[in-house]
C-alpha positions as CSV (number, residue, x, y, z in Angstrom):
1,X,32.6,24.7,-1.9
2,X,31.8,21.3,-3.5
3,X,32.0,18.3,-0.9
4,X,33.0,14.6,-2.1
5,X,28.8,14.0,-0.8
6,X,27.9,16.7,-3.6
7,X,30.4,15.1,-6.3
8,X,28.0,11.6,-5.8
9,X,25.0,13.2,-6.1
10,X,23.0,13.8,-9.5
11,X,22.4,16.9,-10.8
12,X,19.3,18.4,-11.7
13,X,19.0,18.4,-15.4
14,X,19.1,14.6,-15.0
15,X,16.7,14.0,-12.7
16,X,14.6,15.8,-14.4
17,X,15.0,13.9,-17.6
18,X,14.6,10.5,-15.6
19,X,10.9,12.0,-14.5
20,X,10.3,13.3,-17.9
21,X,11.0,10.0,-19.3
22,X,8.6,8.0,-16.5
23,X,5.7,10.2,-18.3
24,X,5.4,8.0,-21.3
25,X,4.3,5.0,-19.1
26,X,2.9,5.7,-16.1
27,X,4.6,3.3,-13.5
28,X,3.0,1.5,-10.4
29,X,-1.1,1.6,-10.2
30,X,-1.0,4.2,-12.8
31,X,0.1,1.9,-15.7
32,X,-3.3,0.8,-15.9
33,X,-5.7,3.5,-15.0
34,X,-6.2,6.4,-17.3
35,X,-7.2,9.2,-14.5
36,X,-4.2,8.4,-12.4
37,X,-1.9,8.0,-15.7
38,X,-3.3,11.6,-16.7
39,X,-2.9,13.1,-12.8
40,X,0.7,11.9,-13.2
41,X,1.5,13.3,-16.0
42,X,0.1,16.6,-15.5
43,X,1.2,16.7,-12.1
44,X,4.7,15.9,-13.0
45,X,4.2,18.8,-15.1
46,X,3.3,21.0,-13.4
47,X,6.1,20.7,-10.8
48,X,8.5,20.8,-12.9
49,X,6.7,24.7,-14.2
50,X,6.5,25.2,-11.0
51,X,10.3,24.3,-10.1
52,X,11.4,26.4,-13.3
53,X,9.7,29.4,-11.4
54,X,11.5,29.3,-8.4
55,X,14.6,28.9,-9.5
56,X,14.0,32.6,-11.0
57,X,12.2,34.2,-8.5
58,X,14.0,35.5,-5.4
59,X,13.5,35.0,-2.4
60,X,10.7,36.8,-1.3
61,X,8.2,34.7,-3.2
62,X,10.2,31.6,-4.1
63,X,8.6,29.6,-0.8
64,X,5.5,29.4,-2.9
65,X,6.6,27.8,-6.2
66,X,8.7,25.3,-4.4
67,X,5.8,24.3,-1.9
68,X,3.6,23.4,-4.9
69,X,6.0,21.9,-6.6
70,X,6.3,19.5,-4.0
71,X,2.9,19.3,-2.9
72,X,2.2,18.4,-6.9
73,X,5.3,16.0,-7.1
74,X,2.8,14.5,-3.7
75,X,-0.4,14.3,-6.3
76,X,2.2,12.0,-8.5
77,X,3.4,10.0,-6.0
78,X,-0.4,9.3,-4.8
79,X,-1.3,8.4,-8.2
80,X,1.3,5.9,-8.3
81,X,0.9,4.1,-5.3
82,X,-0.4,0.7,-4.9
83,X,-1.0,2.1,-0.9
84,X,-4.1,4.1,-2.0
85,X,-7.1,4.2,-1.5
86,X,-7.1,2.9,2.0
87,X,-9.0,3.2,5.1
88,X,-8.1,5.1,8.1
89,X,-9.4,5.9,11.6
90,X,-10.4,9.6,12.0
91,X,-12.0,11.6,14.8
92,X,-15.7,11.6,14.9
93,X,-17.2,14.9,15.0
94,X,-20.6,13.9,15.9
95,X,-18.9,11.5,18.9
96,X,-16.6,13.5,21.5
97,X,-14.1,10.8,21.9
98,X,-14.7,8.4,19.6
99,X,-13.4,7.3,16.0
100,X,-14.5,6.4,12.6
101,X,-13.0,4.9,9.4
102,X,-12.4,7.2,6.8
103,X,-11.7,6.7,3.2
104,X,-8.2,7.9,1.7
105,X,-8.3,8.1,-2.0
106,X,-5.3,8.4,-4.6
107,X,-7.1,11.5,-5.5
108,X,-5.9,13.6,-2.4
109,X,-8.0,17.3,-1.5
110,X,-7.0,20.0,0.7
111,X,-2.7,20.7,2.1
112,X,-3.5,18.7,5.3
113,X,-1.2,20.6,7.0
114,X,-2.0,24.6,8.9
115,X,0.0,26.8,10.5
116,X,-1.8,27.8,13.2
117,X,1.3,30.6,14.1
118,X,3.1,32.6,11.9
119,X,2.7,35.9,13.5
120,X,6.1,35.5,14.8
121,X,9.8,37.1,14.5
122,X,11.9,34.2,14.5
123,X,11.4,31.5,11.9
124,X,12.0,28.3,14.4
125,X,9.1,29.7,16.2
126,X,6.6,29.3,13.5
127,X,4.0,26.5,14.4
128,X,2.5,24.0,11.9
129,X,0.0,21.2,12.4
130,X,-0.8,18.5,10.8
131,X,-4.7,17.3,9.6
132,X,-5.8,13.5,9.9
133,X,-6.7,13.8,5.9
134,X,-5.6,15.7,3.3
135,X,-2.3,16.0,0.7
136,X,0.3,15.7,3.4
137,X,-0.8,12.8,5.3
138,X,-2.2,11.3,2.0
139,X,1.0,11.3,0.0
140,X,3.0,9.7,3.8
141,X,-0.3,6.8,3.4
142,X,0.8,6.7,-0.1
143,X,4.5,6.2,1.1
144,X,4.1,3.8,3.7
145,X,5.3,6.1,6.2
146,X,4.5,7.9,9.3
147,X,3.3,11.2,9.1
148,X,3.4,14.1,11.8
149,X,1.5,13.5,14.8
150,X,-2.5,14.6,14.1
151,X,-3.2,18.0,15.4
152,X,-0.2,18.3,17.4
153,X,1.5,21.4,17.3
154,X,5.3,21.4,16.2
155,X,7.9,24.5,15.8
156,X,9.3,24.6,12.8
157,X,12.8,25.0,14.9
158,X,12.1,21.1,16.0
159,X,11.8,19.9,12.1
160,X,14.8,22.4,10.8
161,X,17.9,20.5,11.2
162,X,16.1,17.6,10.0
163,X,17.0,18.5,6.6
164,X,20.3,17.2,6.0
165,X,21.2,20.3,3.8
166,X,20.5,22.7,7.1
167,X,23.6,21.4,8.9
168,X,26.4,23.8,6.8
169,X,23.9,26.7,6.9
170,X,21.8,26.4,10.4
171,X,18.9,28.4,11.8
172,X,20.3,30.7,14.9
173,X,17.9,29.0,17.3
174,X,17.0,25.0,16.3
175,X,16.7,21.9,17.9
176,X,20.0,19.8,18.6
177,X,18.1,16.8,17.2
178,X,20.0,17.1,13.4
179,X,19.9,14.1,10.3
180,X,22.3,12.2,11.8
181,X,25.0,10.8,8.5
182,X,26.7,7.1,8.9
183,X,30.2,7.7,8.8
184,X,31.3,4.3,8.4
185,X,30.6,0.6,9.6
186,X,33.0,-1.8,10.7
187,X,33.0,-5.7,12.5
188,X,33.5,-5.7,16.4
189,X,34.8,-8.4,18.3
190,X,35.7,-6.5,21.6
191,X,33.4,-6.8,24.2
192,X,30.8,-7.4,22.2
193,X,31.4,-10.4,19.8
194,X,30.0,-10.2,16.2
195,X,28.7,-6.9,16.5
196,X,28.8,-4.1,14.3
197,X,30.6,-0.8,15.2
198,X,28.7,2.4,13.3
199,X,29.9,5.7,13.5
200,X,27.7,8.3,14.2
201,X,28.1,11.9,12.4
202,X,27.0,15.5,11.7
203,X,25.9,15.1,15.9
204,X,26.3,18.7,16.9
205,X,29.2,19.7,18.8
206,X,26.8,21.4,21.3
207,X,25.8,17.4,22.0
208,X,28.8,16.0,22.9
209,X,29.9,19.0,25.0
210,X,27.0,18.3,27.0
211,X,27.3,14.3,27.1
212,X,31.4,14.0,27.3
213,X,31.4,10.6,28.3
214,X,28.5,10.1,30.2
215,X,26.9,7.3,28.0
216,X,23.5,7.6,29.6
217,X,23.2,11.1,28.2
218,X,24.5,9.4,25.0
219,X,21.8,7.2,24.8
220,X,19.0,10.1,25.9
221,X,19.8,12.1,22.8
222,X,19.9,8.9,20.5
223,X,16.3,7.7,21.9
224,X,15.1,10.2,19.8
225,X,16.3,8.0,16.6
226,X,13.6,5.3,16.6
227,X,15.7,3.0,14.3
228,X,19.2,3.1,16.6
229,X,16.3,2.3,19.5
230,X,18.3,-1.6,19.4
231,X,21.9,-0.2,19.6
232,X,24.0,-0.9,22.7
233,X,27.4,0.3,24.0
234,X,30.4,-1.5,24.8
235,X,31.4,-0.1,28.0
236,X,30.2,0.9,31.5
237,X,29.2,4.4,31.9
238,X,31.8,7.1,32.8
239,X,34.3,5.2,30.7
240,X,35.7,6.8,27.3
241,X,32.5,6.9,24.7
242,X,35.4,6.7,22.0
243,X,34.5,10.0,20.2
244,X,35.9,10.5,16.5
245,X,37.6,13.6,15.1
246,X,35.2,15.6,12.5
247,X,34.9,18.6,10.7
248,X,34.3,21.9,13.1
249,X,31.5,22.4,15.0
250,X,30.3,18.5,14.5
251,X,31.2,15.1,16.7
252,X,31.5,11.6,15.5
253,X,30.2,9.0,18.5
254,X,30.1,4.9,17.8
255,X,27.0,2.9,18.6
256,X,27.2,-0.8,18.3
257,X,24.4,-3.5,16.6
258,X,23.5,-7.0,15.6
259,X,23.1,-10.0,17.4
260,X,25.9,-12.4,17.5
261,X,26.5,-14.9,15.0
262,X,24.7,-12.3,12.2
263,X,26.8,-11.8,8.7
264,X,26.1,-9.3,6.3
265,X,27.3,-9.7,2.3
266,X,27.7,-5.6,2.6
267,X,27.2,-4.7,5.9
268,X,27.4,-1.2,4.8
269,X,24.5,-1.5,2.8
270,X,23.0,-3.8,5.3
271,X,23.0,-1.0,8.0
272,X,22.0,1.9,5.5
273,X,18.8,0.2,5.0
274,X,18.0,-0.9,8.5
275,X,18.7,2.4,10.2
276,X,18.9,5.1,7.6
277,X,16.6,6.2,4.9
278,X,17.5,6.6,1.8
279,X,17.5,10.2,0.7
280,X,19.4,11.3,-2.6
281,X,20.3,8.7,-4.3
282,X,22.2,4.7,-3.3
283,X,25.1,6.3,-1.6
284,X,23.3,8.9,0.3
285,X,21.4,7.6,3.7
286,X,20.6,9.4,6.7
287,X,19.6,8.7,10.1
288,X,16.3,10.7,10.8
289,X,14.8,11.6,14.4
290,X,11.2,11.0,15.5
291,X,9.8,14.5,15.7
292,X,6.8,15.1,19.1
293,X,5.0,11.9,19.3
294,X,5.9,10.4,16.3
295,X,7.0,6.9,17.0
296,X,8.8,6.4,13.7
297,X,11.3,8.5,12.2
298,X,10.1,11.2,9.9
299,X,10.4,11.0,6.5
300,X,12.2,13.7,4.7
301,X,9.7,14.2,2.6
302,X,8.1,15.0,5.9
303,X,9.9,17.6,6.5
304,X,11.0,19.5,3.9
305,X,7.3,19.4,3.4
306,X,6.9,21.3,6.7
307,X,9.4,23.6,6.2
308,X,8.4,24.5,2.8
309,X,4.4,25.1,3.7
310,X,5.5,27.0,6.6
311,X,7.8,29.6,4.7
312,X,5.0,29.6,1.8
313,X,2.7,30.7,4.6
314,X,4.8,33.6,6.2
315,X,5.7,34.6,2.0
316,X,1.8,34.9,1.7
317,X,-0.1,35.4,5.0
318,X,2.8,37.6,6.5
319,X,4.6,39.9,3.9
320,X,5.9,42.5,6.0
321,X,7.5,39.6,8.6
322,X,8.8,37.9,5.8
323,X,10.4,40.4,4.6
324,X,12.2,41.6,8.0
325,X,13.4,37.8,8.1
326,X,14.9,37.1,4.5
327,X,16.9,40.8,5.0
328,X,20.3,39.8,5.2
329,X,21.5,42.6,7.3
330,X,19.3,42.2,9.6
331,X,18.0,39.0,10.3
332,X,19.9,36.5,11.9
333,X,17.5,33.3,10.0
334,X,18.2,35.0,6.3
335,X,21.2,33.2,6.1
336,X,20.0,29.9,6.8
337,X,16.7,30.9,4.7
338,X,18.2,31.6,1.8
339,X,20.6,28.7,2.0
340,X,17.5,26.2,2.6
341,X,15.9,27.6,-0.4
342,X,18.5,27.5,-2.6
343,X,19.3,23.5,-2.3
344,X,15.6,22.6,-2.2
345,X,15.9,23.3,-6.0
346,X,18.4,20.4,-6.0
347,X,16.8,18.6,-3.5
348,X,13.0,18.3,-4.3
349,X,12.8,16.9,-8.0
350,X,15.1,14.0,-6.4
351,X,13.0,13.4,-3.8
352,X,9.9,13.1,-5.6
353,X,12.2,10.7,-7.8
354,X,13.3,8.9,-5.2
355,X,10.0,8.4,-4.0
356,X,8.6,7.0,-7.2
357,X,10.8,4.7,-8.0
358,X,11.0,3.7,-4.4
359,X,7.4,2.8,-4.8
360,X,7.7,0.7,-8.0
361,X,11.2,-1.2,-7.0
């Protein structure tokens, strides 16, 4: 069933003809170099083959077209970006302890991302780890954004519900910590003069059982959402949080921001862009969690890129436990699985859209 969310969204066919039409002219740092206007090109491509081949392939391979489609929507992006080359600080082999600058260039090698466990039953157990070089933390340098933490190990049940899409259709075992939506965004003048009241949705139900109205435990599971890191609350603890009705299964909460005296033209739009990211288009932001030691929220280009390389990996490296996890009578993740894979062929050619043109704004 269609929600008023889906009716705002654009469909595929035209985002594909906006990327199609970028190929002409190469924007950003590639409107002036030949080898990155060429990578763009073909690498635009080449996703886009490699998008046409998922959407016909079932489900027991279709992890692997949709992970390098993204991963060569990533090569684009890089060429693009006015962010690369740059210099980072990477461990020094030859030093136990010590670090030494590195060289990023546009022209990004190896995934940069492992999966160090996939010899597993469950698909939220599956461990992935991110490299201090390669396409993945290349294409977040090339974004401006934070990548995974550096060799620490993260279960893909942690990065999950990160993908706004996973909420409808969840894994049986994830973390609570989901894409958080902004309901709506109003003035405040009680208590708390010239703030602004947000509220908070798609918080799982299984949250506010376990917060009620404690406000402290409130504010524990928000910590975790670096950019609501400044919001307060307008009453003392133990008193009514002021929950919201919402759909089944999810909670509504109100947090409160802004310094008094502050006006906003759209205070909508003004809260979108300091505490969401934008993810699907101008009407569609989402509040993103920090995920281990990030100290930044991560981008969802992030994690569907996470998510993606891991199932590739268990398609490839683990047949016979793929196969026991997509069987719908049996597994208790094919649901979800399938229901991931189906709107990442809706949701990846808009990302790598949206990043683009987020780059050349």
């Amino acid at each position: 069933m269609s929600t008023y969310r889906d009716l705002l969204l654009p469909d595929q066919a035209s985002i594909w003809r906006e990327l199609r039409g970028l190929r002409v002219r190469p924007p950003g740092a590639a409107s002036n170099d030949p080898n990155r206007a060429s990578t763009f090109q073909s690498s635009l491509e080449q996703a886009q083959q490699f998008m046409a081949a998922a959407e016909g392939a079932g489900y027991a391979t279709r992890p692997l077209q949709l992970f390098y489609a993204l991963s060569q929507g990533g090569r684009a992006i890089a060429a693009v970006s006015k962010f690369l080359p740059v210099e980072i600080l990477v461990p020094d082999k030859q030093n136990d302890g010590a670090m030494k600058a590195h060289d990023v260039p546009w022209q990004l090698k190896g995934h940069g991302i492992t999966a160090p466990h996939t010899s597993v039953n469950r698909v939220d157990k599956i461990i992935i780890q991110a490299g201090w070089t390669g396409l993945m933390p290349g294409v977040a340098l090339a974004l401006g954004v934070e990548c995974l933490r550096p060799d620490e190990k993260i279960k893909i049940g942690d990065i999950w519900p990160a993908l706004p899409e996973s909420s409808s259709v969840p894994l049986a075992t994830q973390s609570d910590r989901r894409a958080l939506s902004i309901a709506s965004v109003t003035r405040w003048a009680r208590d708390l003069p010239n703030c602004n009241k947000i509220l908070i949705g798609n918080i799982p139900w299984s949250v506010r059982l376990h917060c009620r109205e404690d406000q402290l435990k409130v504010k524990d599971f928000l910590s975790h959402y670096p950019s609501l890191a400044d919001c307060e609350y307008p009453y003392e603890n133990h008193e009514p949080m002021g929950w919201e009705p919402a759909p089944s299964n999810l909670a509504v909460a109100p947090v409160f921001w802004g310094k008094a005296g502050e006006e906003f033209p759209d205070l909508l739009q003004a809260t979108r862009e300091s505490k969401g990211i934008r993810y699907r288009g101008k009407e569609d932001w989402w509040i993103f969690p920090r995920i281990g030691g990030m100290t930044s929220p991560l981008h969802p280009i992030m994690a569907w890129w996470a998510v993606l390389f891991a199932l590739s990996m268990m398609a490839r490296y683990e047949p016979a436990s793929w196969s026991k996890l997509i069987g719908i009578d049996r597994s208790m993740d094919a649901n979800a699985i399938e229901h991931i894979l189906d709107q990442a062929l809706r949701v990846i050619p808009v990302l790598i859209l949206e990043a683009i043109t987020g780059l050349i704004r």
